[in-house]
VOMI-812901 format. One record per residue: z, x, y of N, C-alpha, C, CB in turn; chain. Coordinates in nm, 2 decimals, decimal comma, padded with zeros to 4 digits. Glycine has a CB too. Example, Ala and Ser with C-alpha at 12.3 -4.5 7.8 and 13.67 -1.06 7.14 Angstrom:
BEGIN
     n.c3     n.c1     n.c2    ca.c3    ca.c1    ca.c2     c.c3     c.c1     c.c2    cb.c3    cb.c1    cb.c2   bati
    00,78    01,32   -00,57    00,78    01,23   -00,45    00,78    01,32   -00,33    00,90    01,13   -00,45      A
    00,71    01,28   -00,22    00,71    01,37   -00,11    00,79    01,29    00,00    00,57    01,41   -00,06      A
***
This chain:
BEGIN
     n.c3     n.c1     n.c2    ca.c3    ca.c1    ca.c2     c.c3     c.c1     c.c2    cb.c3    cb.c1    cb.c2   bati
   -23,32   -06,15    04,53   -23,28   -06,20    04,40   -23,17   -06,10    04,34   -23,40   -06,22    04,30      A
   -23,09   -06,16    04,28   -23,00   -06,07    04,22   -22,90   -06,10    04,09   -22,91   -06,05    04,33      A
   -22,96   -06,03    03,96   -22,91   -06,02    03,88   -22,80   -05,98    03,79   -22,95   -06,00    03,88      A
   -22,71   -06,09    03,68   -22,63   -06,03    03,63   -22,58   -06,06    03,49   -22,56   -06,03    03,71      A
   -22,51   -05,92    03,44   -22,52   -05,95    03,28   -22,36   -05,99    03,19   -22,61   -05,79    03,20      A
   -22,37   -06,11    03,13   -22,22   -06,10    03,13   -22,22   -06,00    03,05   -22,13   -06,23    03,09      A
   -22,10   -05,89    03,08   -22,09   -05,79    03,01   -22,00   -05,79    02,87   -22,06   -05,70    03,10      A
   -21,92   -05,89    02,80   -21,85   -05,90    02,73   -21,94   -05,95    02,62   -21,76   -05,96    02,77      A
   -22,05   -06,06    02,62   -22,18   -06,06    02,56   -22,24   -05,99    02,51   -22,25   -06,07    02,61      A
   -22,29   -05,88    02,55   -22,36   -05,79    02,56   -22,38   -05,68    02,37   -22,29   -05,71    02,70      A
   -22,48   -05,72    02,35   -22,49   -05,62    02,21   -22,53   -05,53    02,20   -22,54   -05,64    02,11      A
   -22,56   -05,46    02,30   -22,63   -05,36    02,35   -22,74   -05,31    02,23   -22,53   -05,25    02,39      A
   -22,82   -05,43    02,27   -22,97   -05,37    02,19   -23,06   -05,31    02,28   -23,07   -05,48    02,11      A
   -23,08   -05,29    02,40   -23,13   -05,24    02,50   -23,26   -05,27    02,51   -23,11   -05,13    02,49      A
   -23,31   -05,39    02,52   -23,43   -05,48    02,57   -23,49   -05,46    02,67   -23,41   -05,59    02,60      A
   -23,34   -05,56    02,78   -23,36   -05,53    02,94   -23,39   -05,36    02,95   -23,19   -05,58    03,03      A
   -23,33   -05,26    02,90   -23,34   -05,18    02,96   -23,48   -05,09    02,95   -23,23   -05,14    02,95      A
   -23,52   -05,15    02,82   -23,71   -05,10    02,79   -23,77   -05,19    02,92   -23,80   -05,18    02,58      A
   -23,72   -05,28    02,86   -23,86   -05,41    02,97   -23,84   -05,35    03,15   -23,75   -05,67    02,98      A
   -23,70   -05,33    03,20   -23,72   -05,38    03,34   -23,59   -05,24    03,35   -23,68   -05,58    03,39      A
   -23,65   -05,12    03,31   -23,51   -04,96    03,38   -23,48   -05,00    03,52   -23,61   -04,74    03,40      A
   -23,60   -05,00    03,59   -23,53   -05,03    03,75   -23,40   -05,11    03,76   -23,64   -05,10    03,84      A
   -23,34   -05,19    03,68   -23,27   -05,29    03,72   -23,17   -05,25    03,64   -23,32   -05,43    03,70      A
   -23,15   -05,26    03,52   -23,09   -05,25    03,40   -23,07   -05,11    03,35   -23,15   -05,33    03,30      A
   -22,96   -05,11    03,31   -22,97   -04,94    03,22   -22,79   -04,96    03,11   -22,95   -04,73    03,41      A
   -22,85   -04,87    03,06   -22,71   -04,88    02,95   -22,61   -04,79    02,97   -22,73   -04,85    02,81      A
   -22,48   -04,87    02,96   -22,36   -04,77    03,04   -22,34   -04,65    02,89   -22,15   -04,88    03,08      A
   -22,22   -04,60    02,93   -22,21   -04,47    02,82   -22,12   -04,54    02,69   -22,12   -04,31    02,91      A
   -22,05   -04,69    02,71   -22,01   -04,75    02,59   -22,16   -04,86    02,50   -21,87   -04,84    02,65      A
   -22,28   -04,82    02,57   -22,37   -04,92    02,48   -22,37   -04,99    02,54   -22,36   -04,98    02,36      A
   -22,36   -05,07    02,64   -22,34   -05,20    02,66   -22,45   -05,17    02,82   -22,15   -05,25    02,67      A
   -22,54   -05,27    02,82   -22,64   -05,32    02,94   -22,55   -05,38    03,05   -22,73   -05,44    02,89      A
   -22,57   -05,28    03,18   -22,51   -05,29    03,29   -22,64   -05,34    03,42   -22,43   -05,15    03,31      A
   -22,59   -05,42    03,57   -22,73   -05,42    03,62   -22,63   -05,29    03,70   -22,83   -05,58    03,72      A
   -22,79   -05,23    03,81   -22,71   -05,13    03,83   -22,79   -05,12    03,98   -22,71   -04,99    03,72      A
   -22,84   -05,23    04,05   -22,89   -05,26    04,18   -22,81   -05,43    04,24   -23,07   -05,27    04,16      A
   -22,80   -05,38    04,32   -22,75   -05,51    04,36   -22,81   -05,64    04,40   -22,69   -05,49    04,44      A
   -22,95   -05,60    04,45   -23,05   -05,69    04,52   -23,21   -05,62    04,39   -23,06   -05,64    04,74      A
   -23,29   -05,76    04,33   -23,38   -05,64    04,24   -23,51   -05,71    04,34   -23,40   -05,67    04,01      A
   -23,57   -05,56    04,32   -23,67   -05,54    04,45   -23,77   -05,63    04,38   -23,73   -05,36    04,49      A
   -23,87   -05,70    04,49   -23,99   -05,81    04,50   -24,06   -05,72    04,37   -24,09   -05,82    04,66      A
   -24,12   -05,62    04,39   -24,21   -05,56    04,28   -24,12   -05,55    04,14   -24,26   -05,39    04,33      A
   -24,01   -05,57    04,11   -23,96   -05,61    04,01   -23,90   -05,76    03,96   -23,89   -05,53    04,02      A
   -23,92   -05,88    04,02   -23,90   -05,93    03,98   -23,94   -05,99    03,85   -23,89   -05,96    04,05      A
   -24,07   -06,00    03,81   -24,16   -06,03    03,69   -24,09   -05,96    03,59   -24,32   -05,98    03,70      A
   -24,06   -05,82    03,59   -23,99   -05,72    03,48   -23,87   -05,81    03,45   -23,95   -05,56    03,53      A
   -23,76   -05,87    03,56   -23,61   -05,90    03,54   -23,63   -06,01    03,48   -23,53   -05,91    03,66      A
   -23,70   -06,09    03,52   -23,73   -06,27    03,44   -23,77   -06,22    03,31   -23,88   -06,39    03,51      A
   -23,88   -06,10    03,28   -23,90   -06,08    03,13   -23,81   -06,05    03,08   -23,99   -06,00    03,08      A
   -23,72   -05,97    03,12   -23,59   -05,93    03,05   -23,47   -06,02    03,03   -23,54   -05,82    03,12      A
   -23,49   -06,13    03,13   -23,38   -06,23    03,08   -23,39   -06,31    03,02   -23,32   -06,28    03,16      A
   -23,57   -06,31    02,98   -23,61   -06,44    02,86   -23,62   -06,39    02,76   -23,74   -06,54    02,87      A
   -23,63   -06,26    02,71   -23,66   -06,17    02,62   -23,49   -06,13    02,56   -23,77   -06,04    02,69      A
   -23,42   -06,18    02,62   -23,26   -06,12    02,59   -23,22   -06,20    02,46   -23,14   -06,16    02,72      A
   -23,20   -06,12    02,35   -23,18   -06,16    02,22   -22,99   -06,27    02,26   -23,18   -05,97    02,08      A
   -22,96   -06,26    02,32   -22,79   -06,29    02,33   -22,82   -06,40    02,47   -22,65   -06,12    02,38      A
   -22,91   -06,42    02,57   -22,98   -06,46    02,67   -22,80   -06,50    02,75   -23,12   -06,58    02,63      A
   -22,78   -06,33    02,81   -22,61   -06,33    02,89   -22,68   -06,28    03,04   -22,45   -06,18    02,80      A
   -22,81   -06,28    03,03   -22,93   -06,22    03,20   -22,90   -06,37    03,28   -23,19   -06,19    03,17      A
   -22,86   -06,37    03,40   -22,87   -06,45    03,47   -22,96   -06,42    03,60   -22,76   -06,48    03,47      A
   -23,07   -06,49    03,66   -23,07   -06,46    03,82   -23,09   -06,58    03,90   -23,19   -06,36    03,86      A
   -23,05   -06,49    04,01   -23,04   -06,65    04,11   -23,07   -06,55    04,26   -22,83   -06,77    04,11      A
   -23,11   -06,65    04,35   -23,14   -06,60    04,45   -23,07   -06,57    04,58   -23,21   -06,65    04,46      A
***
């Protein structure tokens, strides 16, 4: 599975990056970056919470 965030979106309230760090983290302008390319099986549950939990909902995944 593999996640992504439109980055122009992005309000950087930092959600994704409470809910699901393995995946998500915040660059040095604020703004929610993914920062794996493939998100590992034991994270998927975290990434779906973070992309339904996304106040702006710019999380996309697909497989």
């Amino acid at each position: 599975m593999k996640a992504v965030i439109a980055k122009k979106r992005c309000i950087g309230c930092g959600l994704c990056t409470d809910i699901c760090p393995s995946v998500f983290k915040m660059t040095v302008k604020v703004y929610a970056e993914v920062y794996r390319k493939e998100v590992p099986p034991k994270y998927i549950k975290n990434a779906h919470e973070a992309k339904e939990n996304c106040p702006v909902s710019i999380i996309s995944l697909s497989e």
